[in-house]
C-alpha positions, 0 to 999 in steps of 0.5 A, a space after each residue: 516509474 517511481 511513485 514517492 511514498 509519505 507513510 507506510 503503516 499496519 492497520 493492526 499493531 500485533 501483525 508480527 502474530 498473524 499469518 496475514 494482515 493489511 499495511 497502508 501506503 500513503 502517497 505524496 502524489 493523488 495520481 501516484 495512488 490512483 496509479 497504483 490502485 487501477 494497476 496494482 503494487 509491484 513490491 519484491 516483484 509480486 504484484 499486490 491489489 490494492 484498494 483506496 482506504 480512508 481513515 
């Protein structure tokens, strides 16, 4: 299934100097972002968990 994306950022501006950070994906669709926080995200095909983040 295809899930459509509205905004993808950095929580953190300097992510390019750390060995890990946390990006936020923002969907069109609710049910799109439940989705894929009770089932986790296939990005590349490794498989991330994901927690709901509000601003």
């Amino acid at each position: 299934p295809q899930a459509e994306i509205r905004h993808i950022g950095w929580l953190t501006r300097d992510a390019t100097a750390k060995t890990a950070s946390t990006i936020t994906i923002e969907f069109t669709r609710p049910e799109d972002a439940n989705k894929i926080i009770d089932e986790g995200l296939v990005w590349q095909g490794e498989v991330f968990q994901c927690e709901r983040y509000e601003r």
